[in-house]
Structure formats: C-alpha cells, structure tokens
N, C-alpha and C positions, 0 to 999 in steps of 0.2 A: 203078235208079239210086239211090246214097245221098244221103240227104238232107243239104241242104248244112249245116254250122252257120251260115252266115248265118238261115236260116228262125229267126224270132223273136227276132233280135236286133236291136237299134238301129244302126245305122248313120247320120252325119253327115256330111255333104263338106262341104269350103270351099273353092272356090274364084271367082275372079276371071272363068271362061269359063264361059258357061251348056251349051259345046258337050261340056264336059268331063262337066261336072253329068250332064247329059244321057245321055252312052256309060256314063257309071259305073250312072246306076241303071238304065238297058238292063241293062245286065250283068248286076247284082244281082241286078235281083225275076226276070232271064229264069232263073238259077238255084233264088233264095230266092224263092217270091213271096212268104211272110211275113214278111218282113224291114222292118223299118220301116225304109222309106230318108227321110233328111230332108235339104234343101241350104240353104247359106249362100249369098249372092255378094258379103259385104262382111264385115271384120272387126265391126262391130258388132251387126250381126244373129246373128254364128256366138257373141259372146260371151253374146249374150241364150238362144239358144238353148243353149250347155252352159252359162248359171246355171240355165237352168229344167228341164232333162230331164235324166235320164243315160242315157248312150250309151256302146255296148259297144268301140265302135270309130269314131276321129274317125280324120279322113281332112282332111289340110290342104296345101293348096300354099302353099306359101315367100312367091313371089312376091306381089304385090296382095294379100294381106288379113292379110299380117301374120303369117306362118304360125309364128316363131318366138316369137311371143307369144302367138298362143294353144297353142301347143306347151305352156308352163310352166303355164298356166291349166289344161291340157287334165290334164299328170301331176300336175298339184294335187291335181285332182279323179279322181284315178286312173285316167282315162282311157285305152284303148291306143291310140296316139296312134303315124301312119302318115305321113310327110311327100312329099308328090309335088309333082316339080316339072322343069319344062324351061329355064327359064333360068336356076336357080341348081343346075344340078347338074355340081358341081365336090366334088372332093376334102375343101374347107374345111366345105362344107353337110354332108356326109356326116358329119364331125366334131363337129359344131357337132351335127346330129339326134341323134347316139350320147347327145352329151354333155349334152343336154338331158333324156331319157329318152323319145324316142322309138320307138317298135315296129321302126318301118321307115322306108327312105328310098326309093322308089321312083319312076324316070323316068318319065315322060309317056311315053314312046318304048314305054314297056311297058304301056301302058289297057289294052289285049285282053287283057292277062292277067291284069289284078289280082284277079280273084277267086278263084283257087289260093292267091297273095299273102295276102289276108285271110282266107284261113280260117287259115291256115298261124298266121300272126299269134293269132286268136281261139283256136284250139287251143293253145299256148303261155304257158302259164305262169311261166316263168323270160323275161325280156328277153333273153337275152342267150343263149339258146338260139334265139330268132327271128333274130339279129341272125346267128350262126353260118350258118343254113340261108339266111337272105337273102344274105349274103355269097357263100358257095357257088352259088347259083342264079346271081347277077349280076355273077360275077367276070371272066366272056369280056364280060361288055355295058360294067363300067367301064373294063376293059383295054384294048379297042379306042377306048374315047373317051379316056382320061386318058394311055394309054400303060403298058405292061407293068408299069413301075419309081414307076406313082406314089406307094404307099405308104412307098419313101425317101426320099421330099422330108419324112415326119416320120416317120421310121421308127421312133424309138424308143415312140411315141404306140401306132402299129399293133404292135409285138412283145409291148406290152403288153395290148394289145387281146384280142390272139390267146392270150395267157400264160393268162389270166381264163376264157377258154374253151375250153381243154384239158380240162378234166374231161367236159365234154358228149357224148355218143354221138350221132353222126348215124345 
C-alpha cells in the first residue's frame, strides 16, 4: 500500500461536533498514523491554535465556529484551507468558499470519504486545479441536492468559473 501524504503532515479540524472531530481523525491516523492530527471545538481555540502552529491543511466547518472567518485568517497564513459543512451547504457557501480561497468545500454527507479529498487537496498545487477535480467528483452529490440547473440561478459567476479552468488537464 502507498503511503498516504497525509503521514507527516499537520492537520487541524474545527469543528462545533466532537463526533465529527472524532470520525475524521479515525480516518486520518487509520490511514496516516504520522499525521499530526490536532482539533478545535470553538472559534477561539482554532484561532490560537493557527497563530501558534502551521498547518498543512485546516479543515473548518462553516457553521459554529465561525468557519468563514477563520477561512481569511487561515489563506492569510497560506494555509490549504478545506470548508465542511451540513447546514450551510447551499449554492451561496460554495461561492462564498471559492471566493475566499478555500481548497474545498465539502459535505458532511461525505466524512467516509475525506480522506481521498485531502490528499487530492495536499497533492495540488494550483487552487483551482483542486476546485476542478472537486467539482468533477461532487457534481451528481450537488445535483441531486440543489437541482440539475443550479448553477443558472448565477450563471454568469460559474461560466466564469469554469472559463479560468480550461486550461487544466484532468
């Protein structure tokens, strides 16, 4: 088996559910065990923690701790900065994550499988080469939620989107 690139990277979660916290570094160290996995469960704590460490990959839900504010702290500090979340995942968040400079935006609905997710992320270099392959990946999981047609409700926003990432090879 190949070694994951998580093994010796930092890794951060933030979120509001210990149960979350919990599945995600199951997941991790059961792939990476040297993976330093660290967790927040309050916006204050997660801010303490990326002023005093860096971390190769923050992991932030929306909801409860503020996720779109340590979002801008997070790409401040050049952080790859991953947004998960279950009751903010709508159309506007996903907007709002791109347009922040986030890595990713990824459902709750999909925990089992984030760690494909974050390598994929860690391996990526270009933003916006991640955002391509995430979109690909997730385009039947938002379809079925949001509706075939939802990227017309701002279509000109997504033609542009998509214009920018033409040159990319999948």
């Amino acid at each position: 088996m190949e070694e994951s690139i998580l093994n010796h990277k930092s890794v951060l979660v933030v979120d509001d559910e210990p149960d979350v916290l919990n599945v995600l570094e199951e997941e991790i160290l059961e792939v990476a065990p040297h993976c330093k996995f660290s967790k927040a469960t309050t916006y204050e704590e997660a801010v303490r923690m990326m002023e005093s460490q860096h971390h190769d990959l923050v992991i932030l839900d929306i909801m409860g701790v503020r996720g779109f504010d340590l979002l801008e702290m997070g790409v401040k500090q050049n952080f790859k900065v991953v947004m998960l979340t279950a009751h903010a995942l709508n159309p506007e968040s996903l907007r709002r994550s791109i347009e922040k400079g986030a890595r990713a935006y990824l459902p709750k609905d999909k925990l089992g499988e984030m760690v494909p997710f974050m390598e994929d992320i860690l391996a990526e270099s270009d933003p916006l080469s991640g955002w391509v392959h995430l979109m690909k990946k997730l385009e039947g999981f938002f379809n079925d939620r949001w509706g075939e047609q939802w990227q017309m409700k701002e279509e000109k926003y997504w033609k542009e989107f998509y214009k920018k990432t033409l040159h990319i090879k999948l």
